[in-house]
C-alpha positions in Angstrom: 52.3 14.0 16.4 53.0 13.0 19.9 52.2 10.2 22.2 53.5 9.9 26.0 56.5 12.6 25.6 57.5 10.2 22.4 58.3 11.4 18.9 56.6 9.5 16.5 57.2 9.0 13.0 55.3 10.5 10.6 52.7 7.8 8.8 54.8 8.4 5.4 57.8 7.5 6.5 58.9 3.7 6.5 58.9 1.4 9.1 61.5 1.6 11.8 60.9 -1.7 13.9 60.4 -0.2 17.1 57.9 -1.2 19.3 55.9 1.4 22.0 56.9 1.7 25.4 54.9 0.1 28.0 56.0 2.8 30.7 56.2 6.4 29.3 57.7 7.6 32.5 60.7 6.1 32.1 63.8 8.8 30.8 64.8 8.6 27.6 68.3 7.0 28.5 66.5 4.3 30.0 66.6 0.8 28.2 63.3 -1.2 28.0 63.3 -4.9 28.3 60.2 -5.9 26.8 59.9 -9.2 28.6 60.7 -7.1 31.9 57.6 -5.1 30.9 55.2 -7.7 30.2 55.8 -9.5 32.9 55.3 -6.6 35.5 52.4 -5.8 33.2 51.0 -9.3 34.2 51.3 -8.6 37.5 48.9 -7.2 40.1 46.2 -8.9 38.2 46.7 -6.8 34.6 47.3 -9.2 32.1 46.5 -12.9 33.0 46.5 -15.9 30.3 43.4 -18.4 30.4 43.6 -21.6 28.9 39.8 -23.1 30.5 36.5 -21.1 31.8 37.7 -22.5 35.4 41.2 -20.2 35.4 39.1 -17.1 35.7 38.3 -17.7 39.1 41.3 -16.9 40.3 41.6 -13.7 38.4 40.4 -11.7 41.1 37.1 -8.8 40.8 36.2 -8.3 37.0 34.2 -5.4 38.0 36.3 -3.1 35.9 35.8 -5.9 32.4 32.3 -3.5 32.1 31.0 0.1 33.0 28.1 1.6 34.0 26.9 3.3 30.6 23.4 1.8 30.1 22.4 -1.2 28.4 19.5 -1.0 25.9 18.3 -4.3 23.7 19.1 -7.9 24.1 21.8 -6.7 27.1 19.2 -4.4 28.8 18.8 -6.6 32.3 15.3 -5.1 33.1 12.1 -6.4 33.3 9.7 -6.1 30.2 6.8 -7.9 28.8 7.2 -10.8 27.1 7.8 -10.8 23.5 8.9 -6.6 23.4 11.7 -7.3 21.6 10.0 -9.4 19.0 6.4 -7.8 18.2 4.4 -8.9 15.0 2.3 -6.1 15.3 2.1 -3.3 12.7 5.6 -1.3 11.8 3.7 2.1 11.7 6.8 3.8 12.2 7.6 2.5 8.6 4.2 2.6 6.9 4.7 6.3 7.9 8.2 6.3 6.4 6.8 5.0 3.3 3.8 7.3 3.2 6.6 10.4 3.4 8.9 9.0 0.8 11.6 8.6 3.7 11.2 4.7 2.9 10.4 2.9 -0.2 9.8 -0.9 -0.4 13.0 -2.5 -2.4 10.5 -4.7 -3.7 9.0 -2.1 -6.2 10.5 -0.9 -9.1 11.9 2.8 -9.2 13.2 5.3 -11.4 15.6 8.0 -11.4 14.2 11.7 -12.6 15.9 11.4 -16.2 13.5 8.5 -16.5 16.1 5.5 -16.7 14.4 2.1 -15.0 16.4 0.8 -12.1 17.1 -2.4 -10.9 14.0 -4.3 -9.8 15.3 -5.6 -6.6 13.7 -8.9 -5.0 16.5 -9.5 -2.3 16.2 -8.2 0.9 17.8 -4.8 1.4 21.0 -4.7 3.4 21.5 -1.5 5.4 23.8 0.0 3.3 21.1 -0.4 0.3 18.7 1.5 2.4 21.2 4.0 3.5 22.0 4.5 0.1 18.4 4.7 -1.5 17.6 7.5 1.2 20.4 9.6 0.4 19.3 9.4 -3.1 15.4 9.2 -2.7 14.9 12.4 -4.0 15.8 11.6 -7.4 13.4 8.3 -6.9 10.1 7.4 -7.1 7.4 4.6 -8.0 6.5 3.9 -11.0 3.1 4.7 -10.9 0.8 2.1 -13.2 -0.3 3.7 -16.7 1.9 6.3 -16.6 1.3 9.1 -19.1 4.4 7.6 -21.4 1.5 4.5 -22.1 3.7 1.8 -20.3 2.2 -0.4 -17.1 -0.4 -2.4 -19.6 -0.4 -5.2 -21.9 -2.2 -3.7 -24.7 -2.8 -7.9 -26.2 -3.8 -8.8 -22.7 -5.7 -5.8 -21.5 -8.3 -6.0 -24.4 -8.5 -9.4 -24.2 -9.7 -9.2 -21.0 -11.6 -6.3 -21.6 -13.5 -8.2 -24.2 -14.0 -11.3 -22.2 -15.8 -8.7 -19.1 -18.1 -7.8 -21.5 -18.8 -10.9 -22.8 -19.6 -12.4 -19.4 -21.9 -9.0 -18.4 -23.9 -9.7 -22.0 -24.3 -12.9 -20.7 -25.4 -12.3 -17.2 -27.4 -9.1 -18.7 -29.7 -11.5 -21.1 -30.1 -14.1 -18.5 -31.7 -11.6 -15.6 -31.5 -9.3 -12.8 -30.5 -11.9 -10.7 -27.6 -12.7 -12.6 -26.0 -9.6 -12.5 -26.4 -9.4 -8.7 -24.4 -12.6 -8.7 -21.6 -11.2 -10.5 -21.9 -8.3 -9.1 -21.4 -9.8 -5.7 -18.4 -11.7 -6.8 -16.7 -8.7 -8.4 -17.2 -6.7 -5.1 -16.0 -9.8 -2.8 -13.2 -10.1 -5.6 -11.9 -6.0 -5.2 -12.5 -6.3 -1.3 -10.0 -9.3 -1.1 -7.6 -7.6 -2.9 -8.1 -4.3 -0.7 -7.6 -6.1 2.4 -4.8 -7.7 1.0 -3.1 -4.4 0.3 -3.2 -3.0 3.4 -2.1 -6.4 4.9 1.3 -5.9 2.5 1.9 -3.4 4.7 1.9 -4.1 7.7 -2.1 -3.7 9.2 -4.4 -6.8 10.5 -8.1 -5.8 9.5 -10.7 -7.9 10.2 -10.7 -9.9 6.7 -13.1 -12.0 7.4 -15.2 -10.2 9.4 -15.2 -7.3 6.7 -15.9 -9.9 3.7 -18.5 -11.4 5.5 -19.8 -7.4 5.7 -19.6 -7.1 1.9 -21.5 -9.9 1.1 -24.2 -9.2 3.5 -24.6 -5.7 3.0 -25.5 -6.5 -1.2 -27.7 -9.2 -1.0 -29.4 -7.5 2.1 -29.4 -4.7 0.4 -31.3 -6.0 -2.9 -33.9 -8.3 -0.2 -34.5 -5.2 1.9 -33.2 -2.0 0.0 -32.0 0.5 1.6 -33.1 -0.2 5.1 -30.1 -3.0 5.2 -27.1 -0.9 4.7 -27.7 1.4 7.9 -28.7 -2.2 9.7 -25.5 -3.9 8.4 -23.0 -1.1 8.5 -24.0 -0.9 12.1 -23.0 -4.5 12.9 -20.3 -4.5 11.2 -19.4 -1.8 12.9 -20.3 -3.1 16.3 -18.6 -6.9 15.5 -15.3 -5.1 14.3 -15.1 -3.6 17.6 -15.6 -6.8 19.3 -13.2 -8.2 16.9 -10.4 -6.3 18.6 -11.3 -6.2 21.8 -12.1 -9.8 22.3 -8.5 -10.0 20.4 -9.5 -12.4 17.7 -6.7 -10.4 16.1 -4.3 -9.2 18.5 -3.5 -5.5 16.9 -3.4 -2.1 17.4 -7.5 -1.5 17.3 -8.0 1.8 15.9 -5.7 1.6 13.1 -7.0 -1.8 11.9 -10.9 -0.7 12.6 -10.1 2.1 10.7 -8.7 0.0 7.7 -11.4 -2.9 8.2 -13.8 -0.2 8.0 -12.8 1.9 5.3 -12.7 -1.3 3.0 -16.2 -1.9 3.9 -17.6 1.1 3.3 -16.0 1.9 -0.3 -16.5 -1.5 -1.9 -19.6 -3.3 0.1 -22.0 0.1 1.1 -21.3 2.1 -2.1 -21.1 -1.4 -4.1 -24.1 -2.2 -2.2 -25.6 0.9 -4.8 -25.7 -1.7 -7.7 -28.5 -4.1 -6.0 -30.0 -1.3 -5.0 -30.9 -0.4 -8.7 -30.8 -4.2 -9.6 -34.0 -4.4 -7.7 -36.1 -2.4 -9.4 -38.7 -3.2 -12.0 -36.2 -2.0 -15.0 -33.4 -2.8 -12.9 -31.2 -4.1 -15.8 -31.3 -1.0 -17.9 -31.0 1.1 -14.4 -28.0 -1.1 -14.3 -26.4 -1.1 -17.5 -26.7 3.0 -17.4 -24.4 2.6 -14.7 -21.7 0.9 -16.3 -21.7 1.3 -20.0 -21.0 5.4 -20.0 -18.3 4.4 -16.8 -16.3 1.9 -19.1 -16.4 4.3 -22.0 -14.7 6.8 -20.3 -12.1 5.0 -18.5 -11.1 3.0 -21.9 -11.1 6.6 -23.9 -9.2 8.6 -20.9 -6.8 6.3 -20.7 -6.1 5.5 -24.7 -6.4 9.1 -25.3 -4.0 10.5 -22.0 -1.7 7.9 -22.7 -1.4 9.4 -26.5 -1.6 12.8 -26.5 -2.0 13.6 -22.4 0.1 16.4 -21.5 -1.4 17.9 -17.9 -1.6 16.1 -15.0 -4.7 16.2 -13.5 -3.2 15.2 -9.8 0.1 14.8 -9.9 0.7 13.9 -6.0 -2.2 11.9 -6.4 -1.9 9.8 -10.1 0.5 11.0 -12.2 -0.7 9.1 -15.2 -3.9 10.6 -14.9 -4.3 13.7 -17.3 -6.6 16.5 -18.1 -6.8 15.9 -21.4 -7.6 11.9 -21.2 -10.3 13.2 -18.3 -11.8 15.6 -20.7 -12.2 12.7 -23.2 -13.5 10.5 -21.1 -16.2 12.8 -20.1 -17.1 13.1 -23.7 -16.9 9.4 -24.0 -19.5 9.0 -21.2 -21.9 11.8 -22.5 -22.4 10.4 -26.0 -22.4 6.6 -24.7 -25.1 8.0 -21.6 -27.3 10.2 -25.1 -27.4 6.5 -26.3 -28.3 5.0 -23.5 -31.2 7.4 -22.4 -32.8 7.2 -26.1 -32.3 3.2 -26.6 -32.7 1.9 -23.1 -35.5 1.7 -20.7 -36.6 3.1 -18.0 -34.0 6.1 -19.0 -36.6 7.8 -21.3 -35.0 10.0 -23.5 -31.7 12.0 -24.7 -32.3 14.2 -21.9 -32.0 11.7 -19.4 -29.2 10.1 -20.6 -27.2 13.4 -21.3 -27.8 14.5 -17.5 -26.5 10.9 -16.7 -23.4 11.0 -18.5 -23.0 14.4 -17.2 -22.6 13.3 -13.8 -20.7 10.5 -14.8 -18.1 12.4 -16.4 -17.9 14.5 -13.0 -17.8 11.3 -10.5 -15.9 8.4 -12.9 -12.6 10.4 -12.2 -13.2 11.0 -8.6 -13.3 7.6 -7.9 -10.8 5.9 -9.7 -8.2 9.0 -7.8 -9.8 7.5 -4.4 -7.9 4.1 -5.3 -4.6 6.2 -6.4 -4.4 7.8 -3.5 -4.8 4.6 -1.5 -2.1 2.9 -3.3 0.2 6.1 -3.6 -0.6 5.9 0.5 0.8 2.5 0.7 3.8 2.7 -2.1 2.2 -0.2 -4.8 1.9 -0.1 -8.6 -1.1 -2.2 -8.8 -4.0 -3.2 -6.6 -3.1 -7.2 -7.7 -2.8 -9.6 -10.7 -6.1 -10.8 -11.2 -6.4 -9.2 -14.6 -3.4 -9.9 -17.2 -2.6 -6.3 -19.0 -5.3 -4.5 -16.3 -3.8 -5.0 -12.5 -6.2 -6.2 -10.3 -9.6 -5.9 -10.2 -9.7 -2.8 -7.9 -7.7 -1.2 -10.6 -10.9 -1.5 -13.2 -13.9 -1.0 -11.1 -12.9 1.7 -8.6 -14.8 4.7 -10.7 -17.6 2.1 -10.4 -17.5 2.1 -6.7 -18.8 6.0 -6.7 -20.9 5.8 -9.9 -23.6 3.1 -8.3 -24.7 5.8 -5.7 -24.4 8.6 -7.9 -26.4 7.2 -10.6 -29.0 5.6 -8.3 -29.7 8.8 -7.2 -30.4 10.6 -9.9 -32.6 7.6 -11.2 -34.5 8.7 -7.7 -34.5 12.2 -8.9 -36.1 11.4 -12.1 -38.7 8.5 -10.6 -37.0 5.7 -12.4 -36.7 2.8 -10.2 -40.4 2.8 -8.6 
């Protein structure tokens, strides 16, 4: 390799001492001086020593210190709006990262293909640990909750709980209608918190308030009026969620967080809304427990019996946990629970009744409780919270519920049930 017209050694070789030339024109006979060089280097203005700020004035034109490539950040001289270099507002860029896999919260935990847990990291990431994890996301991905192995539950915990809900919806059963719209209020308040508070983890500002406020008017308006209230609430809070934006009570991107404000809304208060709906009828409490009994069978049996013997995933982009097999119990689950039902409780009349009710059970149970998978497969999380030890959150338990309540209230209308 050459440098100037000058030899140099190669990088193996040791050492010899030497230092470079200052002027490669000279001849190779020609001695350098080196304090000859550096101080004609200094002059002319080429190397100057500064001991305060106040020597640099006589230094001459610093023009050539900078060039004329362009500037972009914190050095960029023009004008922008105030606070553009430091927005709060959503990071869309990365919600879409992390809806393509391109970016996964180091928060979570992962695991490689051949099944080995990773690290569950809580710090936050440094560049290199992102770089990293997106050369080697391929071979990653969430650990979704229940997987098909049987892991993401506390079995001690989970039936605990279990037992306890149906000790409090005995208790609210025997004591009236009334009763159970109360819980069934606080259960719907309860998932829509949690909802709102999943899309908030990442990233969006919905109208919380605004959209709980929603919720709770749309179910007691709904068992007051019937079904009159939900067009005449959905349409104000529709309307004020609008307003919400454009007034800026929350200054964010509008369509995305009207979408999300909205969306909540309408799966847990208007289809919720379902359960006062059938709560207001003369036999509403039977109407009501037809509902929810077959709906609990078959998510307690799909999941015991997928997470045992479940093979085939029933939607594996979707909810890999969730299996064909566990599905096909569940439906079997909710058609003897539903015969039962129909024979023992009024106003179902009969094993026919109840068989057509678990029937569509067994169809819509599943669709609903993929609804919330693909919502938290959309935004990277395991759960939907904590609120239930062994279960997740609430969301997590009552999201088939969410698409029964219509489904069941209409066939009750087929059949002349709730009149």
């Amino acid at each position: 390799m050459t440098g100037f017209g000058t030899d140099l050694p190669h990088w193996t070789d040791p050492p010899t001492g030497g230092v470079p030339k200052l002027h490669p024109g000279r001849g190779e006979g020609e001695e350098s001086d080196e304090l000859e060089d550096w101080g004609e280097a200094s002059s002319d203005g080429g190397v100057a020593w500064s001991d305060d700020a106040g020597d640099w004035n006589d230094v001459g034109e610093m023009d050539g210190l900078g060039n004329d490539d362009t500037r972009v950040g914190a050095m960029d001289p023009s004008e922008r709006e105030p606070g553009a270099l430091y927005s709060f507002d959503e990071d869309f860029e990365r919600l879409e990262d992390e809806r393509s896999g391109q970016y996964q919260n180091f928060n979570e935990e992962h695991v490689d293909d051949d099944g080995l847990e990773g690290d569950h990291l809580t710090h936050e990431p440094r560049d290199s640990d992102r770089d990293s994890f997106r050369g080697a996301r391929s071979r990653r991905r969430v650990i979704d909750a229940g997987r098909s192995s049987g892991g993401g539950r506390d079995l001690t915990s989970a039936v605990a709980v279990g037992v306890g809900l149906i000790v409090l919806l005995a208790l609210a059963y025997a004591i009236g209608s009334k009763a159970l719209l109360v819980l069934s209020a606080a259960v719907l308040l309860a998932c829509s918190v949690e909802a709102f508070g999943m899309v908030q983890r990442r990233g969006f500002k919905p109208a919380t308030m605004l959209g709980l406020t929603g919720v709770f008017g749309v179910v007691f308006g709904a068992y007051w009026r019937g079904t009159e209230a939900l067009s005449i609430v959905t349409a104000v809070v529709f309307v004020a969620t609008m307003l919400w934006y454009l007034l800026k009570v929350v200054d964010a991107r509008p369509l995305a967080n009207v979408s999300a404000s909205l969306m909540i809304y309408l799966w847990i208060g208007f289809l919720g809304s379902f359960a006062a709906l059938l709560l207001r009828a003369p036999h509403g409490r039977g109407l009501f427990l037809g509902a929810v009994l077959p709906t609990v069978a078959a998510d307690v049996v799909a999941y015991v019996i997928g997470s045992r013997i479940g093979s085939r995933t029933l939607a594996p982009g979707v909810s890999p946990s969730k299996t064909v097999e566990g599905v096909v119990a569940g439906g079997i689950a909710a058609l003897v629970v539903a015969a039962v039902v129909g024979h023992e409780v009024a106003p179902w009349g009969g094993f026919r009744h109840g068989l057509l009710l678990g029937l569509v059970i067994a169809v819509v149970a599943p669709i609903g409780d993929l609804f919330e998978s693909m919502v938290k497969r959309d935004l990277a999380l395991k759960d939907s919270g904590t609120a239930l030890p062994g279960h997740g959150g609430l969301l997590d338990r009552f999201d088939s519920m969410l698409i029964v309540l219509p489904a069941v209230y209409y066939l009750a209308s087929l059949f002349n049930l709730h009149v």
